[in-house]
Structures are given as C-alpha cells and as structure tokens.
C-alpha positions in Angstrom: -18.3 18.6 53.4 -15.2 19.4 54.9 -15.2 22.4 57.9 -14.9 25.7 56.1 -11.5 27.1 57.4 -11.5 30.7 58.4 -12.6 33.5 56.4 -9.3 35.2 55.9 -9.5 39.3 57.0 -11.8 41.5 54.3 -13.7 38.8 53.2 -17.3 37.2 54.3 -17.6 35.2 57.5 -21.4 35.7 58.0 -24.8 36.4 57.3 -28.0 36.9 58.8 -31.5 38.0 58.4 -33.4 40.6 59.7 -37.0 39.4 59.9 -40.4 40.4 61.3 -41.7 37.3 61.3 -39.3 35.5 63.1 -41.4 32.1 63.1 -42.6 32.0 59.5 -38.3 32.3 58.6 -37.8 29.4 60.4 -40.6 26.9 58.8 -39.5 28.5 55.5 -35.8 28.2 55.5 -36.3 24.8 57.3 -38.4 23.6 54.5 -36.6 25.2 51.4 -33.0 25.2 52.6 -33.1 22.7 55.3 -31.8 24.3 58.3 -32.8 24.0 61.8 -33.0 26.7 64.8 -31.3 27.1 67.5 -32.7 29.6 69.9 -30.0 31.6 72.1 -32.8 33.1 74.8 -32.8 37.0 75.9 -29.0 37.2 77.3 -28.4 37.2 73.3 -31.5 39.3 72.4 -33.4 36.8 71.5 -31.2 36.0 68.2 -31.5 32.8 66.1 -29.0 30.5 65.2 -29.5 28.2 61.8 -28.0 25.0 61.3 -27.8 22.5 58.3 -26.5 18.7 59.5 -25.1 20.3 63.0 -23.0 23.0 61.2 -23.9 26.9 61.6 -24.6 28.5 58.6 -26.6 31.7 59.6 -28.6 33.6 62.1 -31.6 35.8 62.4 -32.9 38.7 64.8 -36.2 39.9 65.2 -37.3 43.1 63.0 -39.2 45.0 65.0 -39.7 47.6 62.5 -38.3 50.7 64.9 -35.3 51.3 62.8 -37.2 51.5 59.4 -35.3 48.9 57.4 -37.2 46.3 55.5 -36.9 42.5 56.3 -33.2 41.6 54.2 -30.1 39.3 54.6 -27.0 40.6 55.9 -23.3 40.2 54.9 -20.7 40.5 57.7 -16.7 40.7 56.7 -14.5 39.6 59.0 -11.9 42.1 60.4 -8.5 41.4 62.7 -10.2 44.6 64.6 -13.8 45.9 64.8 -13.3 49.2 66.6 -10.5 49.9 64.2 -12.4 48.8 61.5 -15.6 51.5 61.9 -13.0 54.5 62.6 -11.5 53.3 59.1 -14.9 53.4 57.7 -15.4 56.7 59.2 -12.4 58.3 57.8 -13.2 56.9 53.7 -16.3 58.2 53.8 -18.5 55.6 55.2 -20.9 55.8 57.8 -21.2 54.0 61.2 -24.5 52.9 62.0 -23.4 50.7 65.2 -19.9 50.9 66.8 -17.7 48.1 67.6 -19.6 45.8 70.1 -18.2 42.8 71.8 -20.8 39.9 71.9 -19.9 37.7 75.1 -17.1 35.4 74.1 -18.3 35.4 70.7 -16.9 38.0 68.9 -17.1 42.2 68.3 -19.8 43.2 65.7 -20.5 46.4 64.0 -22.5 47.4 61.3 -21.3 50.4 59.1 -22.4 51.9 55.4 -20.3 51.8 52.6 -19.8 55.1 50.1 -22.8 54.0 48.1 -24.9 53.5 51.0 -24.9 49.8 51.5 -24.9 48.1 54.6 -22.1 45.8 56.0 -21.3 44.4 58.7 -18.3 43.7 60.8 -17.8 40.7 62.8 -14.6 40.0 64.4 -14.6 36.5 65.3 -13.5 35.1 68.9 -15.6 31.7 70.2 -17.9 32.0 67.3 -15.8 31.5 63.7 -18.7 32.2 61.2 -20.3 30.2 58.7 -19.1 26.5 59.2 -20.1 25.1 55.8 -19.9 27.1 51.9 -20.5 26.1 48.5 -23.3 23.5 49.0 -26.7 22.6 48.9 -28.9 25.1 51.8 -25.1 27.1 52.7 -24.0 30.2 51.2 -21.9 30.6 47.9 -21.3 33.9 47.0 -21.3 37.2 47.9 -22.0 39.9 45.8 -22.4 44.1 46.0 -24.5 45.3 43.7 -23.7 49.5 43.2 -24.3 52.6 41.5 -21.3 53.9 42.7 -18.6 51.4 41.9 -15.7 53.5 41.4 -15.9 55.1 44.4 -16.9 52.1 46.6 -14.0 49.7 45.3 -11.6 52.4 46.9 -13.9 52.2 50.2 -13.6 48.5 50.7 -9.8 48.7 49.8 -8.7 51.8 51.7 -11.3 49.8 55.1 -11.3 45.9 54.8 -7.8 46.0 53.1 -9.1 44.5 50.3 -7.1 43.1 46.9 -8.6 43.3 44.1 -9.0 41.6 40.6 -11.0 43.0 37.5 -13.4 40.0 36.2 -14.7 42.5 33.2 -14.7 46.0 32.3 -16.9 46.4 29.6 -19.8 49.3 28.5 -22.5 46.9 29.5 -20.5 44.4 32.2 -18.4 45.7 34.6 -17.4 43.1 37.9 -14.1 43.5 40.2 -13.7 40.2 42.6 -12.0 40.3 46.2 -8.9 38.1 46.2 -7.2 36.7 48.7 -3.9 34.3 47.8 -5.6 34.0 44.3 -9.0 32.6 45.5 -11.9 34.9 44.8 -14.1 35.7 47.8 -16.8 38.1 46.7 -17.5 40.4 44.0 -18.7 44.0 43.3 -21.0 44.4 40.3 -21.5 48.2 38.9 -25.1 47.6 38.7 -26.1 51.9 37.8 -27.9 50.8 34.6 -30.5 48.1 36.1 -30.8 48.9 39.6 -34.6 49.8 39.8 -35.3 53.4 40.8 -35.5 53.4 44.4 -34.0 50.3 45.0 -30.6 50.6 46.8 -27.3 49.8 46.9 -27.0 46.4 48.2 -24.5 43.1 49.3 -26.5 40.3 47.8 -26.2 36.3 49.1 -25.9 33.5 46.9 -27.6 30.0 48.4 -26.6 26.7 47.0 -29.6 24.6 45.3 -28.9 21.0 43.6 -32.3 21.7 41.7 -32.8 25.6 41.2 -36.1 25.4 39.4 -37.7 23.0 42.1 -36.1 24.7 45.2 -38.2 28.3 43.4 -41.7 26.2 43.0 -41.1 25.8 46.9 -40.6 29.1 48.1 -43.4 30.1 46.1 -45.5 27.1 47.3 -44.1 28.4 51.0 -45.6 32.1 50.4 -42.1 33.5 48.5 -42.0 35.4 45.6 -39.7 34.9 42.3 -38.0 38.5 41.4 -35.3 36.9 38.8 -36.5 33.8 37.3 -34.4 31.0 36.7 -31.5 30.7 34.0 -28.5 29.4 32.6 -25.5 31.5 33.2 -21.7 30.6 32.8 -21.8 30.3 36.3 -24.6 27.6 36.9 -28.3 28.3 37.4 -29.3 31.1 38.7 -32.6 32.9 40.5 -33.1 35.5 42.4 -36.1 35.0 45.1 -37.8 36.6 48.5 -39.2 34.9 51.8 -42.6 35.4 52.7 -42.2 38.9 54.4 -39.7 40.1 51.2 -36.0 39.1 52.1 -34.2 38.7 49.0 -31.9 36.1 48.0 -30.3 34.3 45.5 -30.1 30.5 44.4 -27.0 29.2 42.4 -26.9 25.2 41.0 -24.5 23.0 43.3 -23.8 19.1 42.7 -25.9 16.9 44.6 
C-alpha cells in the first residue's frame, strides 16, 4: 500500500488501546492482525507502539485499572490545535477529561467527552503523523460513533472538530450522518438509541480490515476472544463485531487480499 497521506483536521489520525494485560494484546493482535511491538521504555510511560510490515498502525498503554474504565480502543481526531480544541469542547458542552498535552516532539494529545458522553481523543500531530497505513488487511478502516444522542452530538463535533457533514440515511429505523472532507467520507455517526444495550455507552467504534472475516473470528476465539456480532453480509462487505481476551471491542470489515 501506498503511505496514508495526512488525516486532514476533524477527522481520525489514530487509535490505541487501553489494556490491562499489556502482554496477552501483543501475542493476540500479533497473531490475529499481524502487527509487531515496539516498546518506547518509561520516558514515554511505558506506551506500545504496533506495526504491520514497518508501518505504525496503533499503540497501546497499560490499564492499570485506577481510572475505572474498562479495557477498549480509542479514536483520536486530528486537530490544527489541541489546547484550542478542549476549550472548544468545553464551551459545546463537552467535557475535558485531560487537557492539551505535548508529547516530546511527537505531538499534543488530549482526551475530551463528547455531549453523549463518549470519549475522543485529540492528537495534534508534530514528529509522529498517525496511522501510516488504512483500508487493508490488520489496519484500520472505519470509524464509527455509535449514540443515543445524535442530534445533539452532530452539532458538538461540528461546532469543535469543524466538521462537514453528509446525511447517508435518515429513516425511522436507520439513521447515519458521515464526516466529509473534499467529498471523501472519513467516519460516520450512527444514532444507535434503539439497540444500544442498557448500560452500554455511547461509544467511537474501529473497523479492522480482514481478507477472510469468518477465519480471522475462529482465531480470536481460538486466542481467548469473544464474538459479540457474528459475521454477515452487509452492503458494505463482511462484517463482525469481536473482543480481545480481557474485552476490547472491535470490528472486522472484508478487504481484498
């Protein structure tokens, strides 16, 4: 694959994972996605870097389980400015759970909560780009909020990330807004009030690419993962929605080999 170019402002630039079993992660995504780790050491916290054929495609940091949130993937959007980003957050209603950060020569993270309570993050990128490779076999390839409050939260992400949107449907049973930039869809928001399980929240959900869907599931269950969504035929490719061994959910979507 050719290098991903940047992720233009508003739209997804990376992910990681917030695990508690650090080394478990790493023999499972190794195995079912085929990355490889790349350990920064304690000036970095201890974070992990993944890459797939030499090309970063996510990270993870250690879950300690202090700050009460279960093991999950995270969606960061890149932003021209961090700092201005949270106090925009801030003033549409959102919350800040960790100001504007600079990273080394990497970057300026933050992490803030949208008006439905979902987490996303903010990266604005310096030495480190993002995500180097999309749309393939063990990379990401979509992004996708899943909300009870979609009204409300389509004017949060415009009125903070700048975003433009498109409606992809708007009917009783179906209703999905994508984030476009220069007519290229980026991510999408799906109201999801009627089929979110009570107690489940609000969440951005991440899209893996898998040349065989059905045989990539049989080995994250073989490797101790469990199958929430089982696999199907959408307009979209096949789909199935799946957690690591300590309950990180993700999705799988069919590529070409």
């Amino acid at each position: 694959m050719p290098a991903r170019p940047a992720a233009p402002a508003g739209t997804p630039v990376w992910i990681d994972l917030f695990s508690s079993d650090a080394a478990q992660a790493e023999q499972f995504y190794g195995a079912v996605l085929g990355w490889e780790a790349q350990h920064t050491g304690p000036d970095f916290g201890g974070y992990i870097n993944f890459t797939r054929n030499g090309a970063m495609v996510a990270g993870m940091m250690h879950n300690d389980g202090t700050a009460g949130t279960p093991d999950m993937w995270n969606t960061y959007l890149s932003v021209p400015d961090a700092k201005a980003t949270t106090e925009a957050a801030r003033a549409a209603g959102g919350q800040v759970h960790m100001e504007a950060m600079q990273v080394m020569d990497l970057g300026t993270m933050g992490m803030v909560a949208d008006t439905g309570g979902a987490a996303i993050g903010l990266w604005q990128p310096a030495a480190h780009v993002g995500y180097q490779i999309f749309g393939e076999h063990g990379a990401p390839c979509w992004h996708e909020l899943h909300t009870r409050h979609y009204d409300a939260v389509l004017d949060f992400y415009r009125a903070t990330f700048g975003w433009t949107t498109q409606v992809m449907s708007d009917s009783g049973d179906f209703r999905y807004t994508q984030v476009m930039v220069d007519g290229e869809a980026y991510a999408g928001v799906m109201d999801s009030s009627a089929f979110l399980p009570e107690g489940m929240p609000s969440t951005w959900q991440i899209y893996f690419g898998a040349v065989d869907v059905d045989a990539t599931v049989a080995q994250v269950v073989e490797l101790g993962g469990q199958v929430v969504q089982p696999a199907e035929d959408s307009p979209f490719g096949r789909m199935a929605g799946v957690t690591d061994p300590t309950g990180a959910f993700f999705k799988l979507v069919s590529v070409p080999a």
